[in-house]
N, C-alpha and C positions, 0 to 999 in steps of 0.2 A: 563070378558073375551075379549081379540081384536078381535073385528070385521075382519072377512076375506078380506074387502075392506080394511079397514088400514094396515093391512099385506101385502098388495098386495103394497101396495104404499111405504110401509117401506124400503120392499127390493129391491123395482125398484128403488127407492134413492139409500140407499148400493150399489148396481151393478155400477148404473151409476158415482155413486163420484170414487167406485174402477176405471173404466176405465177413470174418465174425464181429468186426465194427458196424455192419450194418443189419445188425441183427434183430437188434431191440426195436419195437414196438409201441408207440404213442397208444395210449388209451382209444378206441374205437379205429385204429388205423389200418386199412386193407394192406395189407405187403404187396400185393401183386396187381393192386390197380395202375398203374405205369405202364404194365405190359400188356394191357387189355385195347383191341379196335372193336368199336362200338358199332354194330350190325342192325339196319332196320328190315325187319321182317318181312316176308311176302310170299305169295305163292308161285311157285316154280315148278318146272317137270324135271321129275328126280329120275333115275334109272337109264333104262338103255333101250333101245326095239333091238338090238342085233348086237347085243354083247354075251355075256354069259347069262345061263337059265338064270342063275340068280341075280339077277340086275334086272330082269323084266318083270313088268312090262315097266314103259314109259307112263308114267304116271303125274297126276298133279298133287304137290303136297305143299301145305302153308306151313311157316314156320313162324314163330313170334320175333318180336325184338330179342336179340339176346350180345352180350358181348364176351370173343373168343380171346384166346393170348395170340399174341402177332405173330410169333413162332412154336414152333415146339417146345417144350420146358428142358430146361439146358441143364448137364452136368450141377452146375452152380448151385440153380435154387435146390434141385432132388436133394445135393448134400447137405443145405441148410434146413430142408425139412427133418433128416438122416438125425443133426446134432440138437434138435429137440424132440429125439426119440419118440417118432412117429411115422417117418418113411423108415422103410425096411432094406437093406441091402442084399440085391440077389446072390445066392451062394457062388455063383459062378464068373461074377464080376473080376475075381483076383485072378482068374486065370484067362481072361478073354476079352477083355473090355476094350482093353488098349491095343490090340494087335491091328487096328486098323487107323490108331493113331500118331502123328509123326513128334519124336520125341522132342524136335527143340522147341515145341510149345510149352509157352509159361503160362505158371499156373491160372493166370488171368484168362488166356483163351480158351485153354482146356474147359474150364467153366461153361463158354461159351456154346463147346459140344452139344450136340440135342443125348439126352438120358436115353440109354437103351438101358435093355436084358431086366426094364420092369413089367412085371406080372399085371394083369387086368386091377387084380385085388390092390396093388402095391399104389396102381395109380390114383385107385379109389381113397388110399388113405392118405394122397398127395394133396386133393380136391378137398378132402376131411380138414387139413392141415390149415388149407388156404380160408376156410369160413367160410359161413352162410353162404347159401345161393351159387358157390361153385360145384361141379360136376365133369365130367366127360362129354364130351357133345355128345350128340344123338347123331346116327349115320345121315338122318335129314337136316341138319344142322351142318353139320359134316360138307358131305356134298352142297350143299346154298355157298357157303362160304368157300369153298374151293372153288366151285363154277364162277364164281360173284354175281351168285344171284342168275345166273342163267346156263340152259342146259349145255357147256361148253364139255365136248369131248376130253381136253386136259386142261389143266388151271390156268394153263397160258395161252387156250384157245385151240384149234380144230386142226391145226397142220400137227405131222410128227416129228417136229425139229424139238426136241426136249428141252429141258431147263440149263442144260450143262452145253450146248449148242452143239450137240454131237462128242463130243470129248470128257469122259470118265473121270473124273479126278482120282489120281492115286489112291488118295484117306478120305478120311470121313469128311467131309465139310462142314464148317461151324455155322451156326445158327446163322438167319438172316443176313447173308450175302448174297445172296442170288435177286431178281427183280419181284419186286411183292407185286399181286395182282390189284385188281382194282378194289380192292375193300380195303388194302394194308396188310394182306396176310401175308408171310410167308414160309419159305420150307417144305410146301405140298410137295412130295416127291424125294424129302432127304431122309427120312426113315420113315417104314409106317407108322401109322395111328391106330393107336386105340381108340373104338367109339364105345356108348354105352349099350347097346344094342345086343340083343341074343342072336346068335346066328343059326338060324334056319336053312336047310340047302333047299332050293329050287320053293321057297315061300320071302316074299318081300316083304311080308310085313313084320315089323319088329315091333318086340316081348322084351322089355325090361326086366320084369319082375318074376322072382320061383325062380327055381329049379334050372339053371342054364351054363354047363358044362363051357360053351366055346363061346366067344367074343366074338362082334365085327371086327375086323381090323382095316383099314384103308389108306392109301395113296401113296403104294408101291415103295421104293427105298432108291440110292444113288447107286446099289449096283444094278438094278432090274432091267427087264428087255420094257422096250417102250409101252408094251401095252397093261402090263402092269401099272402104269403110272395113270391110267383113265380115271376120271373123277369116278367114272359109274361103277368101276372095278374095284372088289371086295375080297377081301378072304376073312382067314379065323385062328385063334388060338385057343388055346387050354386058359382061363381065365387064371388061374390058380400058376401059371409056367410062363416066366419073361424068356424071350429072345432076342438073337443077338439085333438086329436091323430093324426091333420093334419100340417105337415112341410113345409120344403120348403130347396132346393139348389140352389146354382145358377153358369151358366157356363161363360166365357169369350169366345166371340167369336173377334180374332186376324185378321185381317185385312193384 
């Protein structure tokens, strides 16, 4: 029987040979501007009156123009970053990546997967990768764009009928299939996110900068109980430790 490590390595080959014709790079040329929806800025009320202490209060916060990738960043790109030896591959990938994957996906879809089991750090050198003016959203960035722009309970508005209409999907679900909300976004809900934000328990204001052990994390994942998936609902990781159900997007901030 193959080893779940040779399997792992098999198809990270396959992914990366499908994409490695489109690898190269025109003098001044953004790789990832294609996959960017362009966000106008405003002020919105972020948070929660009656969610967890850490979501309160309801508050108003401005946020600028900026523009986000439409989904998650999928298998694909992570590994094209990987083969210009600058994303990092988490230690743990060859033994668990794929058990929530269905094997007769070619390598073309597989691609398609939103990246997990990256570390805070890992994502940062994702953002590195892509050039100027890219980052991690901000948890107020974050939530704007999942609410679109307004203070909605979950991304697809205020009832609890989920994104999957009641029915779990077996596997992981691949990138942008499911209905984008009103910016273009989507995926809010298919694994968490990473935000750039420090995480504070029972303080909402977020710290960038120094000294910060745990990450925001945000918008629940495709196995979770419904109330995980609330725009205002937050958790956290070890910045430095990827998990399994944990993503990442990333926004352009224009200058």
């Amino acid at each position: 029987m193959i080893s779940q490590t040779l399997l792992f390595r098999l198809v990270c080959c396959l992914v990366f040979f499908h994409f490695a014709s489109t690898s190269a790079l025109a003098a001044g040329e953004d790789r990832f501007a294609s996959e960017l929806v362009k966000i106008t800025g405003a002020t919105f009320r972020m948070g929660s009156s009656d969610g967890d202490l850490d979501e309160r209060p309801l508050r108003s916060v401005t946020v600028p123009d900026f523009e986000m990738s439409r989904t998650e960043v999928t298998l694909g790109w992570y590994l094209r970053c990987m083969a210009d030896s600058i994303c990092e591959a988490p230690s743990w990938w060859s033994i668990g990546y794929f058990e929530d994957v269905p094997t007769h996906l070619t390598p073309a879809q597989r691609s398609q997967l939103p990246v997990t089991g990256i570390s805070w750090r890992q994502a940062k050198l994702f953002c590195q990768w892509l050039g100027a003016g890219y980052a991690l959203p901000s948890e107020a960035e974050w939530e704007y764009a999942a609410g679109a722009g307004k203070n909605r309970k979950y991304p697809w508005g205020d009832d609890e009928k989920n994104r999957f209409q009641g029915v779990r999907p077996r596997y992981l679900p691949s990138t942008g299939n499911g209905l984008a909300n009103p910016f273009g976004l989507y995926d809010f809900g298919l694994v968490w996110e990473w935000v750039d934000d420090c995480y504070e328990s029972g303080n909402h204001e977020s710290r960038k900068d120094g000294a910060c052990p745990h990450r925001v994390t945000k918008g629940g994942s495709w196995t979770e109980l419904i109330w995980n998936l609330r725009v205002a609902n937050k958790s956290y990781g070890l910045e430095d430790e990827g998990y399994k159900g944990l993503g990442f997007r990333v926004v352009r901030h224009v200058r």
